[in-house]
N, C-alpha and C positions, 0 to 999 in steps of 0.2 A: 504494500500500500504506500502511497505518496502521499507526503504532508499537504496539506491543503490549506486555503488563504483563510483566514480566522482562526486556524487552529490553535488551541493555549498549549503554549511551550512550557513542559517544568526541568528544573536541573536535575542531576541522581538525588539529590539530597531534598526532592522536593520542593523548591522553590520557585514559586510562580516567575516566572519570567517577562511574558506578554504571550500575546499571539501575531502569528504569521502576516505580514504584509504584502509581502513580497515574495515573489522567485524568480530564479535563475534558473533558464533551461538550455541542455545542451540544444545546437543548431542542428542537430546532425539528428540526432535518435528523439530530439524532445524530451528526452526525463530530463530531473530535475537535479542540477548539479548545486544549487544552492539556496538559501533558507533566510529569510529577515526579519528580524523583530523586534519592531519600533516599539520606543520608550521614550516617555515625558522625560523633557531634558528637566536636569542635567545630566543624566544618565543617557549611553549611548546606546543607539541601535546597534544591535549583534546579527552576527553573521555567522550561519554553521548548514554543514552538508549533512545529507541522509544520513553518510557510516557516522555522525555521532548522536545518531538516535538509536536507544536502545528500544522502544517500543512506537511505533505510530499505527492513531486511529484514526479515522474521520475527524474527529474533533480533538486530538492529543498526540501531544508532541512529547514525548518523556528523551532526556538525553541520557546519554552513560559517561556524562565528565559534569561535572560542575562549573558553575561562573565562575567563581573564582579563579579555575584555573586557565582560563583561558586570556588571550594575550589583549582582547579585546575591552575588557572588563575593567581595566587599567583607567 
């Protein structure tokens, strides 16, 4: 399954993140090479690809890394 636009992003540790705005599609095959999810500044919109989801539904985006650790989050 493919993330989908509104879909609510959480981190492993469960934290809501936002939901999906955006994607990025390859030009060639169409899936979906990347993932966006705007946030009320001052916090930054994040960016992350399908391999760092560990579970996607229709409506849910679960990751298998944390915000924290990611270089964006910064």
């Amino acid at each position: 399954m493919e993330p989908q636009y509104g879909a609510e992003v959480i981190d492993k540790n469960g934290r809501k993140l936002g939901k999906i705005n955006y994607l990025v599609r390859d030009t060639w095959d169409g899936g979906i090479k990347k993932f966006m999810i705007y946030r009320k500044p001052p916090e930054k919109d994040l960016t992350f690809s399908p391999e760092d989801a560990s579970e996607i539904t229709e409506s849910t985006v679960k990751l298998n890394i944390a915000v924290e650790e990611t270089d964006e989050s910064q």
